[in-house]
N, C-alpha and C positions, 0 to 999 in steps of 0.2 A: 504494500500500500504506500500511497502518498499522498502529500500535500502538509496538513496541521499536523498527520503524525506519518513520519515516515520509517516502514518497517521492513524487514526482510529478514522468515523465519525459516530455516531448515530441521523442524521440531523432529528430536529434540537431542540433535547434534551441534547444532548453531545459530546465532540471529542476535542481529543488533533491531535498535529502535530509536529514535530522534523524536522529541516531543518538545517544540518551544527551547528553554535551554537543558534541557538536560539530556543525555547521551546516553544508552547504556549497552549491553552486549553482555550474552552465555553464552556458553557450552556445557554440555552433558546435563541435560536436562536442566539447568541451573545451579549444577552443585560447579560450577567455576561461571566464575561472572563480574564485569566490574560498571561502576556507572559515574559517571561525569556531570558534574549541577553548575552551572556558570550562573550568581548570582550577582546583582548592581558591586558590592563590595568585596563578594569574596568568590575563591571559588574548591568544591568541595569535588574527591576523589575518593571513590571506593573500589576495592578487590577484594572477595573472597574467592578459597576453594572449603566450602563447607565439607566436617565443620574445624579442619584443619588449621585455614590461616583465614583472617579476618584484618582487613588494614584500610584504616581511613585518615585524609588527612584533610585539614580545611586551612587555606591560606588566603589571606585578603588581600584584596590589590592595591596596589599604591595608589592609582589613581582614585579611589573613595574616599581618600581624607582620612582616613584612619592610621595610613602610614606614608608617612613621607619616604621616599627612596631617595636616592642621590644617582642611579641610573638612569633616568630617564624613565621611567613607569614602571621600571621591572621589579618583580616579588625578591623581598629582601630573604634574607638567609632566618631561619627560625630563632636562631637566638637572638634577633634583634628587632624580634616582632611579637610583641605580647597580646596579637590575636590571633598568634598559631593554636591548630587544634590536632592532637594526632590520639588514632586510639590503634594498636596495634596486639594481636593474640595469635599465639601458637598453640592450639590448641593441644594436648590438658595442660600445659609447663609451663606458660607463663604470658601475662600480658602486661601492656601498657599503656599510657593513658596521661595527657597534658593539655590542658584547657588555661593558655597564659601565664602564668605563674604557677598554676599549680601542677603537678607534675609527679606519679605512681605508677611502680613495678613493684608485681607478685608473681610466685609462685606459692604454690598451685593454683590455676582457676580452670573450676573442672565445666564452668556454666558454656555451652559450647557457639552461645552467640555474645553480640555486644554487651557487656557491663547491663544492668537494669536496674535502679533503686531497690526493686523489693528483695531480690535476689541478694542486692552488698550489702542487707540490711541484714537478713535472715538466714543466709546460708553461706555466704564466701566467706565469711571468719573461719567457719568448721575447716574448710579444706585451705585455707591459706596458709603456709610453712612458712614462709619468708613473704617480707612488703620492705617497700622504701617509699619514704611519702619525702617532695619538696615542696613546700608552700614560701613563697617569695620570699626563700631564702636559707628558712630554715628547717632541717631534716630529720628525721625520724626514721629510726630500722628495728623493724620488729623479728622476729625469730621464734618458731615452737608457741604460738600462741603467749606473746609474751614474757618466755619465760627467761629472755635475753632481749633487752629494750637501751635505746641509745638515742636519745637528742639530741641536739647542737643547734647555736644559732648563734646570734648577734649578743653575746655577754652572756649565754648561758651554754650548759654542756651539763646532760644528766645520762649513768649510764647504770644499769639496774641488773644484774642475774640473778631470777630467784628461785629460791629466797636466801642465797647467801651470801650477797655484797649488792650494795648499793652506794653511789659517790656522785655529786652534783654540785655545779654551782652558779650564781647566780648574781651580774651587779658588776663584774668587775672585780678588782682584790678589795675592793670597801664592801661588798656585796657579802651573799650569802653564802657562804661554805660549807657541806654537811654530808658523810657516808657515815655507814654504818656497818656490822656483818650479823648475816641470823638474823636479820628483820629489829635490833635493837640489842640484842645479847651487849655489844657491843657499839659505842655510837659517839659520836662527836659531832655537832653543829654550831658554828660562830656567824654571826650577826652582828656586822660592824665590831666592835671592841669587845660585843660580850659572847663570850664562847662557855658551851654546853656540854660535858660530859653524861655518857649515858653507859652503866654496868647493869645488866640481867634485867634488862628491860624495863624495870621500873627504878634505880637508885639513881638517881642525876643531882648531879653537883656540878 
């Protein structure tokens, strides 16, 4: 067919489709396919081979006013575009995911399409081994369901395995200083000038 939509299907070995701006094309009944969205400010890319790989990426154009280039109209490099979007999955071992600043890899995510609220809410902690979260700037690594945890940012740095040490601090060296091992057995925290000992969980002096 042709005209507002133009198509061309060899079901269900091949076939593309054009509709307005968007492009797209399969094969093998749709378990490999990708599609193309040209919008006023951005424009967005997708491939899958279900439910194996899944990869999207959205870049906006210079010429929208959202990003100034210094080439002549052309799409800047992702690091220096805080409206890049990518979500990228290997399905069950690991995927990834950055929307501007913010910015996560996991292993395991066993969920075999894109990311979904109800699903990261209710099920992707159970299978998740390992994550790294960036949030404009500062990071977070999780391990075992927590049970090796590490922060870091701009004047803080907290790092946790439990339950047998923990050590963090917070401010700067005028700031807060405090680890511990055993969850308290053992403890020490200063605050500015006044510092904190702690023996068998409850004796502090």
């Amino acid at each position: 067919s042709s005209g507002k939509v133009d198509k061309l299907y060899f079901w269900p070995v091949w076939g593309r489709k054009s509709i307005k701006n968007t492009k797209s094309w399969f094969m093998a009944a749709n378990l490999i396919g990708g599609q193309e969205v040209d919008r006023v400010d951005y424009t967005l890319n997708r491939f899958m081979i279900f439910p194996l790989v899944y990869n999207e990426k959205r870049t906006a154009k210079a010429e929208s006013g959202k990003l100034k280039a210094e080439d002549g109209g052309e799409r800047k490099e992702e690091a220096d575009d805080p409206t890049f979007a990518r979500y990228f999955k290997l399905w069950p071992l690991m995927s990834y995911q950055r929307e501007g600043d913010v910015a996560s890899w996991r292993t395991l995510d066993l969920w075999p399409t894109k990311r979904m609220m109800s699903v990261e809410r209710n099920w992707s902690p159970l299978w998740t081994l390992y994550s790294h979260t960036k949030v404009d700037g500062a990071k977070e690594d999780e391990l075992l369901w927590g049970l090796f945890r590490w922060q870091r940012g701009e004047g803080h740095n907290y790092v946790s395995l439990f339950p047998l040490f923990t050590n963090g601090r917070a401010g700067g060296d005028e700031g807060v200083r405090e680890w511990s091992f055993l969850k308290g057995l053992i403890g020490y925290k200063r605050e500015g000038l006044r510092k904190t000992f702690r023996l068998l969980y409850f004796i502090k002096f």
